[in-house]
VEXLUM-508852 format. One line per 3 residues: number of its first residue (from 0); their letters; for each residue x, z, y of C-alpha. Coordinates in Angstrom, 2 decimals. Each point is the difference from the previous one (the first is absolute). Last residue first. Example, Ala and Ser with C-alpha at 12.3 -4.5 7.8 and 13.67 -1.06 7.14 Angstrom:
BEGIN
1> SA> 13.67:7.14:-1.06  -1.37:0.66:-3.44
END
This chain:
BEGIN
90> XXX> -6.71:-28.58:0.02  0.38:-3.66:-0.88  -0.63:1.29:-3.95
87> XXX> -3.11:1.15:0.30  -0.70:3.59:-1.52  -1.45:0.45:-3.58
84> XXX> 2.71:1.82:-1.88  0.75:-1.95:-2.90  -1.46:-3.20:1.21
81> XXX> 2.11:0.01:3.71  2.92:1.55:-1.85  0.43:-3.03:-2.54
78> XXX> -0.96:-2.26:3.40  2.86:1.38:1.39  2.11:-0.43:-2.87
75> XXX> -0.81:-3.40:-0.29  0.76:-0.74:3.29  3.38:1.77:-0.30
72> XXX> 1.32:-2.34:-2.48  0.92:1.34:-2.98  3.05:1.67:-1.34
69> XXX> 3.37:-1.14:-1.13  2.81:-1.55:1.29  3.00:2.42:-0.47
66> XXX> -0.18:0.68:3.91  -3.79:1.14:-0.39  1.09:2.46:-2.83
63> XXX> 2.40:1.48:1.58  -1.99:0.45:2.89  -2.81:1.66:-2.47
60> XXX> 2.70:2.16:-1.29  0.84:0.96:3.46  -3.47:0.87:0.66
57> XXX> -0.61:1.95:-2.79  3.19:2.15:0.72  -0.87:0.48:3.33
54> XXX> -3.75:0.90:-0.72  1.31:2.91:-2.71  2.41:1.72:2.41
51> XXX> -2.13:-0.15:2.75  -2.92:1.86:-2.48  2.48:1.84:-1.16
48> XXX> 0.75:1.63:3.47  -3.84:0.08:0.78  -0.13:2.15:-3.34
45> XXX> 2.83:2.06:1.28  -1.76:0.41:3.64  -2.83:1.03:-1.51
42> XXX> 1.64:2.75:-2.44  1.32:1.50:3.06  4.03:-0.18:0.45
39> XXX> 2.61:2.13:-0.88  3.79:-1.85:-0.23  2.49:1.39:-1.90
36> XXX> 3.90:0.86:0.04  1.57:-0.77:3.20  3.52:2.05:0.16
33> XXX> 0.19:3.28:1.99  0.24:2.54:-3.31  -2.99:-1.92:-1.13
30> XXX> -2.74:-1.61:2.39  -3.21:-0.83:-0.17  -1.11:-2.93:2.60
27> XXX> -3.70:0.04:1.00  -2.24:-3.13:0.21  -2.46:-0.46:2.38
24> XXX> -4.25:-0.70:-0.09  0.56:2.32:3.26  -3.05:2.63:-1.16
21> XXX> 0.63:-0.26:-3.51  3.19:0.20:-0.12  0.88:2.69:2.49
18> XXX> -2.81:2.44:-1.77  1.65:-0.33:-3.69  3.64:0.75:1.88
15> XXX> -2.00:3.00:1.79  -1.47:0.90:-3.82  3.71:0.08:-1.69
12> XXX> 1.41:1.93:2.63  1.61:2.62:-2.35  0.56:-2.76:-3.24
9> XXX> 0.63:-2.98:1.20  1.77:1.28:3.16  2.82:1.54:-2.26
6> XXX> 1.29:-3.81:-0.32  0.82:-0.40:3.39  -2.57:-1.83:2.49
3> XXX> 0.40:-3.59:2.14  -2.94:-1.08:1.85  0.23:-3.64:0.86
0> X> -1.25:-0.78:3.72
END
C-alpha cells in the first residue's frame, strides 16, 4: 500500500521515511498543501527505475529497427554471443 506524507514529514520524520524505504523497497508520496508533489524512493529502486527505463527504450529502438529491415539474422548473432562469451549457443 502507497504511503502518502505532507511536506513537513521530510524534514521532522525524515529518518522513519528513510527506514520505510528501505525496508519495503516502496516509494513515498510528498505532499504540498494536499496536492502530490514528490516521490521518495531508495537510490536502488531509482537505478532499477532507469534501468527499466533504459531497456524499454533500447528495445523499442531495436523493434524499430527490425520493422525497417535491418539487422542480422539471429543465428549469427547467437553464434556472435557463443564466441564472445564462450557458452553454446543451443543453451
Amino acid at each position: 500500500m502507497p504511503m502518502i506524507r505532507p511536506s513537513s514529514d521530510l524534514r521532522n520524520k525524515y529518518n522513519e521515511i528513510s527506514e520505510f524505504c528501505n525496508q519495503y523497497q516502496e516509494p513515498v508520496f510528498i505532499t504540498k498543501n494536499g496536492t502530490g508533489d514528490l516521490v521518495v524512493m531508495t537510490n536502488a529502486q531509482y537505478e532499477q527505475l532507469c534501468g527499466k527505463a533504459e531497456l524499454r527504450h533500447l528495445l523499442d529502438a531495436g523493434l524499430k529497427e527490425t520493422k525497417a529491415g535491418h539487422g542480422r539474422p539471429a543465428s549469427d548473432v547467437f553464434a556472435d554471443l557463443e564466441e564472445r562469451f564462450g557458452f553454446p549457443s543451443d543453451v
